[in-house]
PAZAPA-4460 file (N, C-alpha, C; in steps of 0.05 Angstrom, whole numbers, plus 32768, in hexadecimal, padded with zeros to 4 digits):
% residues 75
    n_x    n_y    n_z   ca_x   ca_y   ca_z    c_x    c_y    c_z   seq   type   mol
   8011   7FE8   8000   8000   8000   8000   8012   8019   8000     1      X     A
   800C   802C   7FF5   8016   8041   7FE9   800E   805B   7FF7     2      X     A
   8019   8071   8009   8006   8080   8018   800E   8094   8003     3      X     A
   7FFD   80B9   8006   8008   80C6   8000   800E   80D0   800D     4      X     A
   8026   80E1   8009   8033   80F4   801A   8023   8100   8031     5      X     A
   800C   8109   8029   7FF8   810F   803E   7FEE   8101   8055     6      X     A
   7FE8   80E3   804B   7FE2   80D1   805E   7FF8   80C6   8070     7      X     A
   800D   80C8   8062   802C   80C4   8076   802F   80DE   8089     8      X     A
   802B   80F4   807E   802B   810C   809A   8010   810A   80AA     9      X     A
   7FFA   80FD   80A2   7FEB   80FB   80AF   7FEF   80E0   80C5    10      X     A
   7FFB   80CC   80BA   7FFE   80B1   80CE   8016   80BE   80E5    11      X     A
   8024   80CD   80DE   803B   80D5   80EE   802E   80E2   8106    12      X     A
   8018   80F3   80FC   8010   810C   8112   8009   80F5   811E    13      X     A
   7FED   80E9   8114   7FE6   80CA   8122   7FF5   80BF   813E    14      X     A
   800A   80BC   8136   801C   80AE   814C   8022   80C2   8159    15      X     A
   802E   80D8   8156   803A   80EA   816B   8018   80F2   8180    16      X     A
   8008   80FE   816F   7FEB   8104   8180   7FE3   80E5   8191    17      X     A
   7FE7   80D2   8185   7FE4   80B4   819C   7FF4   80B9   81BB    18      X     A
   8015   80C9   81B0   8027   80C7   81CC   8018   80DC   81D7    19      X     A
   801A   80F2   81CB   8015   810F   81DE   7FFF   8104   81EB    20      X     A
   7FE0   8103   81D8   7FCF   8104   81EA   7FC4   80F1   81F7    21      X     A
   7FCA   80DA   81EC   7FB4   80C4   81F7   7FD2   80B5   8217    22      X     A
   7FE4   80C0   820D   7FFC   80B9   821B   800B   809C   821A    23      X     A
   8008   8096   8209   800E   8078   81FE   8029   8073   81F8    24      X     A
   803B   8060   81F8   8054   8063   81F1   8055   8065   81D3    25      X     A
   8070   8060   81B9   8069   8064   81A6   8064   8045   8199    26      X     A
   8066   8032   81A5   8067   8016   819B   804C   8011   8193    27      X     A
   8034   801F   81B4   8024   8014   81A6   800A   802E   8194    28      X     A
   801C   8049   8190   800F   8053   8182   8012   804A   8162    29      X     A
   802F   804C   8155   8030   803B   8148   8021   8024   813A    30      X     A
   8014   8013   8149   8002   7FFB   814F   7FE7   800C   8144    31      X     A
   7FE2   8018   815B   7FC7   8023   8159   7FCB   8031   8132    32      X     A
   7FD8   8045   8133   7FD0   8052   8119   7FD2   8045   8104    33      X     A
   7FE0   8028   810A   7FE5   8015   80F2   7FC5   800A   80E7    34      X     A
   7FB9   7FFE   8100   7F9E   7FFB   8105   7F8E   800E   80FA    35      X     A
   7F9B   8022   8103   7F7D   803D   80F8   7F81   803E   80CE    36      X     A
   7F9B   802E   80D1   7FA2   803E   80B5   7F97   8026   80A3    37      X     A
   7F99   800D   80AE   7F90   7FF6   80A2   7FB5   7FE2   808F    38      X     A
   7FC3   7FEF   80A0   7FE0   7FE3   8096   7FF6   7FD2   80AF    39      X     A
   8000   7FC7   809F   8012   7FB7   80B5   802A   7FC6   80C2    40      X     A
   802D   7FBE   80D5   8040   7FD2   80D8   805F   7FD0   80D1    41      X     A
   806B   7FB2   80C5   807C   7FB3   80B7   807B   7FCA   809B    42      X     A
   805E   7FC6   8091   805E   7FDA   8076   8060   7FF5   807F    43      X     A
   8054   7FFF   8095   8057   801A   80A3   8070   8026   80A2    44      X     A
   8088   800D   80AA   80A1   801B   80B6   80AA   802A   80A3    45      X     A
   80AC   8024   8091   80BA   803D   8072   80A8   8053   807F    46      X     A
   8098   8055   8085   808D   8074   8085   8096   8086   80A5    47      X     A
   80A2   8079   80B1   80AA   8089   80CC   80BD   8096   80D0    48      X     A
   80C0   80A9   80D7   80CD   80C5   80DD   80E9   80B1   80ED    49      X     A
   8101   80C8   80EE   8121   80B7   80F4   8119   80B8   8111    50      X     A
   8108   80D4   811B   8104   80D6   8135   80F7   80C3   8145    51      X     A
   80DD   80B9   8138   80CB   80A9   813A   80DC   808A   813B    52      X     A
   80E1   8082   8127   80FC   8064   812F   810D   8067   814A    53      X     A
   810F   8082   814E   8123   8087   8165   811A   8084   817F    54      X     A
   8102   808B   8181   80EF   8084   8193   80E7   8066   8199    55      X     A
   80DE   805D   8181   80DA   8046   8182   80F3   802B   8195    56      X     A
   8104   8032   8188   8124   8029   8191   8122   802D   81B1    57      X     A
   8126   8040   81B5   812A   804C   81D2   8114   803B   81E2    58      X     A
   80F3   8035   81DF   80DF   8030   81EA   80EE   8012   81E9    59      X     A
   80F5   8001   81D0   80F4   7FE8   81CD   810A   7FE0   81E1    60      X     A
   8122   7FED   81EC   813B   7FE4   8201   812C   7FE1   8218    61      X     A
   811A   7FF7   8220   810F   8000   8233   8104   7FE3   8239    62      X     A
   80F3   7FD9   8232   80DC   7FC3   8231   80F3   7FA2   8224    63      X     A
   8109   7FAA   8229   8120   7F97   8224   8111   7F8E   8207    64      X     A
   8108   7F91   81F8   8101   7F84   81DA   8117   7F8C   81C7    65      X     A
   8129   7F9B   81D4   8145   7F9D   81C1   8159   7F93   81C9    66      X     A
   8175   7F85   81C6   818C   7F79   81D9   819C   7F92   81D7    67      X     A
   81A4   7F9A   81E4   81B7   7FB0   81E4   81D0   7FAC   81D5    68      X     A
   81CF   7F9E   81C8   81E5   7F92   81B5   81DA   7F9F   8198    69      X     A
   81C2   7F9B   819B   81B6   7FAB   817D   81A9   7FBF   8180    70      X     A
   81C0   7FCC   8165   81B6   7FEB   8167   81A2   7FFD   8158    71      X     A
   8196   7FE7   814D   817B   7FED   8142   8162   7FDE   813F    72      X     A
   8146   7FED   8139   8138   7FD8   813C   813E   7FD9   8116    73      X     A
   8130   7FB3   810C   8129   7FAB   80EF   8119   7FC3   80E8    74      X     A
   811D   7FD6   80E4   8106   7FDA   80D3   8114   7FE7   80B9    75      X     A
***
């Protein structure tokens, strides 16, 4: 699936408005907007901001789902 540019700044706000307001971490806003968007979230990852991965990363050590050996998540 193919977004346009529009709907990629729109999935982005998506996730950031999930952390701010609903207060959610970003793993499972992510989730959620994937849901709202009707996409997987492997297909999502091309569309996320360097900041947004960065986050992601940081949350995933946190919750040990990363080994501190690896310095990134697959995506």
């Amino acid at each position: 699936m193919l977004f346009s540019e529009k709907i990629q700044n729109e999935f982005i706000k998506q996730i950031e408005n999930l952390v701010i307001v609903d207060d959610i971490g970003y793993i499972d806003a992510v989730i959620n907007a994937c849901e709202e968007y009707e996409i997987e979230p492997k297909a999502a990852a091309k569309f996320l901001t360097k900041p947004i991965i960065e986050k992601l990363e940081e949350e995933a050590r946190e919750y040990h789902l990363l080994s501190k050996n690896t310095s990134k998540l697959p995506l």
